[in-house]
N, C-alpha and C positions, 0 to 999 in steps of 0.2 A: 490465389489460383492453385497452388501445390498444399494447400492446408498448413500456411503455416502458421505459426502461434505467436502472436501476440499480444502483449503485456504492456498495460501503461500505469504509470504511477504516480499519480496524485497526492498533493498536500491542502490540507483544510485549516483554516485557519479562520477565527473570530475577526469579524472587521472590526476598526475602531469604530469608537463613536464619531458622531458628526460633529457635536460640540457638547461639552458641560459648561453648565451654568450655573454663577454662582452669583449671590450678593456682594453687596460692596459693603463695610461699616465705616463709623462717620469719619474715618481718618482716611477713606477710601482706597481700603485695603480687601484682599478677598475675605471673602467671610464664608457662610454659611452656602453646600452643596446644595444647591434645589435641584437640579435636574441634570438628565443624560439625554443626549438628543441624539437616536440612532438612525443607520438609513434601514431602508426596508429590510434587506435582506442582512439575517446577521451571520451566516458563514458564507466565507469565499473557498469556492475549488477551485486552484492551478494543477497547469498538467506539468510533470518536471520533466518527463522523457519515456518515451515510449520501446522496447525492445523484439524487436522481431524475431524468433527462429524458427528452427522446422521440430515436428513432431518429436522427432527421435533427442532433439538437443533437451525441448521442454519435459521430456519423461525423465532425459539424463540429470538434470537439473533437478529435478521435484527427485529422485530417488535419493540424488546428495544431499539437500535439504533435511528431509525425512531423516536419514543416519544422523545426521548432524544435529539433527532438536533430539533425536533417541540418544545420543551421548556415545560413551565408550565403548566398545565391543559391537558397533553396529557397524556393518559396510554399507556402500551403496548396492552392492552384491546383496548382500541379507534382502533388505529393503525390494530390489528388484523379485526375486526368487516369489516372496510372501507373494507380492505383485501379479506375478504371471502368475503363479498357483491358482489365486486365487478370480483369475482373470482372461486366465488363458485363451479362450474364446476370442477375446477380444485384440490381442495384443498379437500384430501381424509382426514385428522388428524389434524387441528388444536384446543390447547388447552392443558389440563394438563395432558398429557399420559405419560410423561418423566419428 
């Protein structure tokens, strides 16, 4: 209702097989792999948790993000600045209101 943003965060993962199958040799020990018996579908999606904020948290967020994959000498400040420059049109609150 108040636009706020949310995030949810999933893991994918390969299911196992259903069974393998192998032969037996004559002292009735495993032997030889013949086959993989999968089910239909062979990746599974879980959801692990989902996180909700408001606009102004998810911008604050994505600007620290941002400095932080850019490395040393970046702020969340730099980041924001490029941002609004570049955007300013758009961007009604950025800054320390939250």
């Amino acid at each position: 209702m108040r636009g706020d943003f949310l995030i949810e965060f999933f893991i994918e993962r390969y299911k196992d097989p259903g069974a393998e199958v192998y032969s037996l040799n004559s002292e009735g020990e495993l032997d030889e792999h013949i086959r993989s018996e999968a089910y239909d579908s062979a990746v599974l999606r879980e959801k692990q948790t989902g996180v909700m904020m408001s606009q102004m948290n998810a911008f604050n967020l994505a600007t620290w993000i941002i400095a932080n994959i850019l490395g040393d000498g970046v702020t969340d400040a730099d980041v924001e600045d490029v941002i609004a420059s570049a955007f300013e049109d758009r961007i009604e609150n950025t800054g320390d209101s939250e």
